[in-house]
C-alpha positions as CSV (number, residue, x, y, z in Angstrom):
1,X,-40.5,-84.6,-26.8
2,X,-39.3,-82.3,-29.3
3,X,-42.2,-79.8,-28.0
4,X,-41.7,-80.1,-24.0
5,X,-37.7,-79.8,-24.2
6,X,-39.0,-76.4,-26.8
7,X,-41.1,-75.2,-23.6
8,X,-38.3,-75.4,-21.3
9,X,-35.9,-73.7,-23.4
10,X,-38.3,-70.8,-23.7
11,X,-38.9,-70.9,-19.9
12,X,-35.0,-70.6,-19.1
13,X,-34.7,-67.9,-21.6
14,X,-37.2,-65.7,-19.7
15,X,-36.1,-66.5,-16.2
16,X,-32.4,-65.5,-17.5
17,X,-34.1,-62.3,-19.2
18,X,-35.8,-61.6,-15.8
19,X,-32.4,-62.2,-13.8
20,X,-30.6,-59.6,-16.3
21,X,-33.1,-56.8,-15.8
22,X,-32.9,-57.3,-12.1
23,X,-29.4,-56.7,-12.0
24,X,-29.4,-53.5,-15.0
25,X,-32.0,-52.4,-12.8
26,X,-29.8,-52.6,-9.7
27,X,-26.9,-50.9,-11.6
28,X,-28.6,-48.0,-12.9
29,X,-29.8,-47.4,-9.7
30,X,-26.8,-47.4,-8.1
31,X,-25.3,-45.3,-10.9
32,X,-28.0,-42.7,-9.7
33,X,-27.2,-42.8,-6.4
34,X,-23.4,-41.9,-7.6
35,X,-24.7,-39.6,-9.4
36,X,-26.5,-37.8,-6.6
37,X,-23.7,-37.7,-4.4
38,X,-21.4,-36.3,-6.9
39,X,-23.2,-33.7,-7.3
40,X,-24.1,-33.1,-3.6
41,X,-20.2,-33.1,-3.3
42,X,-20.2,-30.5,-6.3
43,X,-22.8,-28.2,-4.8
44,X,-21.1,-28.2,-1.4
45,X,-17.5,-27.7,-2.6
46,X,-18.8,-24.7,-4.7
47,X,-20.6,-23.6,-1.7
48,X,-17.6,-24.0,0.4
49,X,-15.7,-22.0,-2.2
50,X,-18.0,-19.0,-2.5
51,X,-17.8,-18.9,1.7
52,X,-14.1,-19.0,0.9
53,X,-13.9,-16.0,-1.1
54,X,-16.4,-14.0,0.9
55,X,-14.6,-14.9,4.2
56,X,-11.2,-14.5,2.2
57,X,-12.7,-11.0,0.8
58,X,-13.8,-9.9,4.1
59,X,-10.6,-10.6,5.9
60,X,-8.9,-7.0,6.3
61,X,-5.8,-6.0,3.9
62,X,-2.2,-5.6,5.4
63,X,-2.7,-2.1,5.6
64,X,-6.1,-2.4,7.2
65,X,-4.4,-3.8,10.3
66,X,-1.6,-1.9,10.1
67,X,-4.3,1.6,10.7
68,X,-4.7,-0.8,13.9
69,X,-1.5,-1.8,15.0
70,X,0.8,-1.1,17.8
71,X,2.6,2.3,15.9
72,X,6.2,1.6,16.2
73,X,7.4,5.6,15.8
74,X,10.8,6.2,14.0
75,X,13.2,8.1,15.9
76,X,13.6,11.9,15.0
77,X,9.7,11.8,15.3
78,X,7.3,13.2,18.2
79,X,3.6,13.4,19.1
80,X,1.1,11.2,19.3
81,X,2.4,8.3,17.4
82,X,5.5,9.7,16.7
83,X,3.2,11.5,13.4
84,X,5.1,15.1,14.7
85,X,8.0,15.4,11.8
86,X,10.0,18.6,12.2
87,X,13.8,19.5,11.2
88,X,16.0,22.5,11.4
89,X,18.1,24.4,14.4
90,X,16.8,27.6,13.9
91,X,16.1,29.8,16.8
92,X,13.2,31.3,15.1
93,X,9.7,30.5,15.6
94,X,9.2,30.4,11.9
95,X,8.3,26.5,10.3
96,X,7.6,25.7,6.4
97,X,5.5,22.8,6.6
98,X,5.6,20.6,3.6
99,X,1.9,18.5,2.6
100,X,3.2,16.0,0.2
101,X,2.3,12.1,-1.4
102,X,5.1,9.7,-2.7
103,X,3.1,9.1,-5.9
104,X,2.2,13.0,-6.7
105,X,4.2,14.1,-9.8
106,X,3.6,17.8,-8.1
107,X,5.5,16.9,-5.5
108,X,7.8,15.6,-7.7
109,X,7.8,18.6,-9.9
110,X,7.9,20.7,-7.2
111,X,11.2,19.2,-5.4
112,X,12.8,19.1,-8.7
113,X,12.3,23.0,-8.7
114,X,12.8,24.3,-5.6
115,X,13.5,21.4,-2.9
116,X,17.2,22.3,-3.2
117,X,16.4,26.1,-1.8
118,X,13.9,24.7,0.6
119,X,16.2,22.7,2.8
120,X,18.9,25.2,2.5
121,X,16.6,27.4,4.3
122,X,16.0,24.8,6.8
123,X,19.9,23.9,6.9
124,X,20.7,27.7,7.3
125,X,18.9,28.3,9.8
126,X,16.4,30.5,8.5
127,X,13.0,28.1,9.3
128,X,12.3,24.7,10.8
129,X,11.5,22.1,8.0
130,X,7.9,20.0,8.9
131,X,7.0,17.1,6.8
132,X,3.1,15.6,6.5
133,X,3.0,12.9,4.7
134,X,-0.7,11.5,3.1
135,X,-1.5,8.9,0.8
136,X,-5.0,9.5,-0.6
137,X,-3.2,8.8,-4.0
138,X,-3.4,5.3,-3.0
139,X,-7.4,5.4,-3.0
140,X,-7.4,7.7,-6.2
141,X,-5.2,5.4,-8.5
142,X,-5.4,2.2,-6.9
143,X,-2.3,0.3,-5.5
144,X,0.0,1.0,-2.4
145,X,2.8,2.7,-3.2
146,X,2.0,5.7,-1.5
147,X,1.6,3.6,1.4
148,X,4.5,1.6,1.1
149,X,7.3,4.1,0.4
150,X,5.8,6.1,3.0
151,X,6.7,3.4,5.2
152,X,10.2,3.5,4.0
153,X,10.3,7.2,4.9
154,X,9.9,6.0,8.5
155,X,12.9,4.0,7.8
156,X,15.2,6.8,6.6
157,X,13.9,8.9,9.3
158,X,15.2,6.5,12.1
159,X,18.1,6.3,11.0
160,X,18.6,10.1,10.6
161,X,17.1,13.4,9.7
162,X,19.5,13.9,6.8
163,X,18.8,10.3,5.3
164,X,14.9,11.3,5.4
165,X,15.3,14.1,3.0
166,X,17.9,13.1,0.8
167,X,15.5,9.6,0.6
168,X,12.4,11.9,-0.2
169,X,14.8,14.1,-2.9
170,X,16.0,10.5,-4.7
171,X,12.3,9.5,-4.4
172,X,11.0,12.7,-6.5
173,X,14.1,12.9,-8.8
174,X,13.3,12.5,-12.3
175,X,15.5,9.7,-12.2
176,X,13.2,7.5,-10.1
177,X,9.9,9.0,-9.6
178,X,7.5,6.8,-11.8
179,X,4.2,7.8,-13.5
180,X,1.1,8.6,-11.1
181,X,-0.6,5.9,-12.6
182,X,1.9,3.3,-12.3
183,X,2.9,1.9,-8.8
184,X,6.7,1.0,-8.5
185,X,6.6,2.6,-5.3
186,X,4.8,-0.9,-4.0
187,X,8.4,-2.6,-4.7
188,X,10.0,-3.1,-1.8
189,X,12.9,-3.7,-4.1
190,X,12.4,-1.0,-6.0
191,X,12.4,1.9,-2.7
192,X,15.6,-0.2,-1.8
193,X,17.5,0.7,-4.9
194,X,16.6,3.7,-4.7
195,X,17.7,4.1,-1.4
196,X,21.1,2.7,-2.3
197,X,21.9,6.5,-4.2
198,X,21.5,7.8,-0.7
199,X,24.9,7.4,1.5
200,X,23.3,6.8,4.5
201,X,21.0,4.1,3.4
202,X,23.4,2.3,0.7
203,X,23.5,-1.2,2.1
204,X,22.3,-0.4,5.1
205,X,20.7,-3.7,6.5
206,X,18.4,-2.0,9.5
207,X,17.1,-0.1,7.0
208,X,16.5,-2.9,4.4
209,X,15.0,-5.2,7.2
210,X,12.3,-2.3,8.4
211,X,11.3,-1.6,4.6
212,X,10.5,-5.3,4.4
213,X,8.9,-6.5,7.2
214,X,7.4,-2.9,7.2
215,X,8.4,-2.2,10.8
216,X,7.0,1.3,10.1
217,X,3.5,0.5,8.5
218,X,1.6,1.4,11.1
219,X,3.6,4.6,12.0
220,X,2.3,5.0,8.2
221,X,-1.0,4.5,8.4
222,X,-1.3,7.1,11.5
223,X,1.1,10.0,9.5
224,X,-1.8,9.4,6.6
225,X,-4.3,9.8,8.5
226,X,-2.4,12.9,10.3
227,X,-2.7,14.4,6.7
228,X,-6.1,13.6,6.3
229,X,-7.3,15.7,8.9
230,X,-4.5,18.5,8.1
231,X,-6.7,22.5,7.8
232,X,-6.5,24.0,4.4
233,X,-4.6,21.0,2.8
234,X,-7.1,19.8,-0.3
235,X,-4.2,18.7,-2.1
236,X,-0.6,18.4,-2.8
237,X,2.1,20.0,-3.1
238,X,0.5,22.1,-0.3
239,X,3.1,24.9,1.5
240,X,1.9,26.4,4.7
241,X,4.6,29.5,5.9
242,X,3.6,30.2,9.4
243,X,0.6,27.7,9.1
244,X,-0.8,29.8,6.5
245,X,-1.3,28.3,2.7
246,X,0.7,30.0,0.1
247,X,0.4,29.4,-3.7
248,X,3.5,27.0,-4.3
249,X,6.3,28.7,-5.7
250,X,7.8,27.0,-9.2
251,X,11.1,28.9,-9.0
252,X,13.7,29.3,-5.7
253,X,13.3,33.2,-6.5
254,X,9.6,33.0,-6.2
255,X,10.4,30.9,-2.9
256,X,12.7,33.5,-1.9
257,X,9.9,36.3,-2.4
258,X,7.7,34.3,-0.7
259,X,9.9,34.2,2.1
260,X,9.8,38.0,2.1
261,X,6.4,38.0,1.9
262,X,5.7,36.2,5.1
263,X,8.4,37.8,7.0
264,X,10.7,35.0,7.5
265,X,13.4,36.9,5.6
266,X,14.3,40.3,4.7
């Protein structure tokens, strides 16, 4: 008796050992299979953001469409794409034209020295004032300033000829003109407050709106690009008198010689 109930004991224990490996066995593998599709679900999502970034990567800049954009052209402006900047009432066939970048502390340094005497010229009558602007600095340093406050040139400029230069005087002023290597000119903000030291511009909503929705990015791109291709311009400050290159003056008596020099005065 003892023996036989002893056998069956033994022969339930294995059948419930049996039952338990059946269902471990059934668990592990569906632990794989959750396994597997995690990690399908891993690979693809990293795949999917890798394609992301490249797709993201490839997509062009702001500025990239903007070189293709419809040029909206500031008044005060002429040519082909309104890239054509010149100033001045004199009767004279005589033009200064100015090569400049936003960001170029020669520029700076230059309208710090002489800009003052330049435009006087202009305003007297003596010479038409033309303007070039590039932004290769852009490419050089890294960042859009250039770019940017070139753009909000093209805002000044509509709203006047006077606003343009005394916006491009409170740009290079040693007040506001940053370091080459920094880029405050990519503030929207920043060209704003400047702007505000400039009479025509202080507060001036049309001219806040263009600077940021940059209704004059394109017009930018194209006045860049205008530079790019400018003869004898391989860098900046660059002075042509007469559309020849002179060595830029540092003084408003060397400008004055200068002047002499190339006939424009006596």
């Amino acid at each position: 008796m003892s023996k036989r109930n002893s056998q069956s004991a033994k022969s339930a224990a294995r059948e419930r050992l049996r039952q338990e490996r059946e269902r471990q066995a059934k668990r592990d593998k569906v632990k794989r299979q959750v396994i597997v599709a995690a990690s399908i679900v891993g690979v693809l999502a990293i795949a999917g953001g890798i394609s992301y970034a490249v797709v993201q990567g490839n997509k062009p800049s702001g500025w990239e469409k903007a070189a293709e954009a419809k040029v909206v052209a500031p008044a005060n402006t002429s040519g082909k794409d309104g890239t054509t900047v010149v100033m001045g009432e004199s009767k004279s066939d005589h033009v200064i034209h100015l090569y400049e970048d936003p960001r170029c502390p020669g520029c700076a340094a230059m309208e710090q020295s002489i800009g003052e005497t330049v435009n006087k010229g202009m305003e007297d009558g003596d010479y038409k004032l033309a303007f070039t602007v590039g932004t290769f600095l852009d490419g050089n340093l890294g960042g859009e300033g250039s770019k940017n406050a070139l753009s909000a040139l093209g805002a000044a400029l509509n709203v006047s000829p006077e606003a343009f230069v005394d916006y491009k005087t409170a740009l290079y002023s040693t007040e506001y003109h940053p370091e080459e290597s920094t880029d405050e000119f990519a503030k929207d903000d920043y060209l704003i407050k400047v702007a505000n030291t400039v009479d025509a511009l202080k507060n001036n909503k049309k001219f806040q709106n263009a600077v940021e929705k940059g209704t004059y990015d394109a017009w930018a791109m194209r006045m860049s690009k205008s530079f790019d291709q400018a003869d004898g311009v391989e860098s900046t400050p660059t002075i042509k008198i007469n559309d020849k290159v002179i060595e830029t003056p540092s003084t408003a008596d060397a400008w004055n010689k200068a002047l002499k020099d190339a006939g424009v005065t006596k």
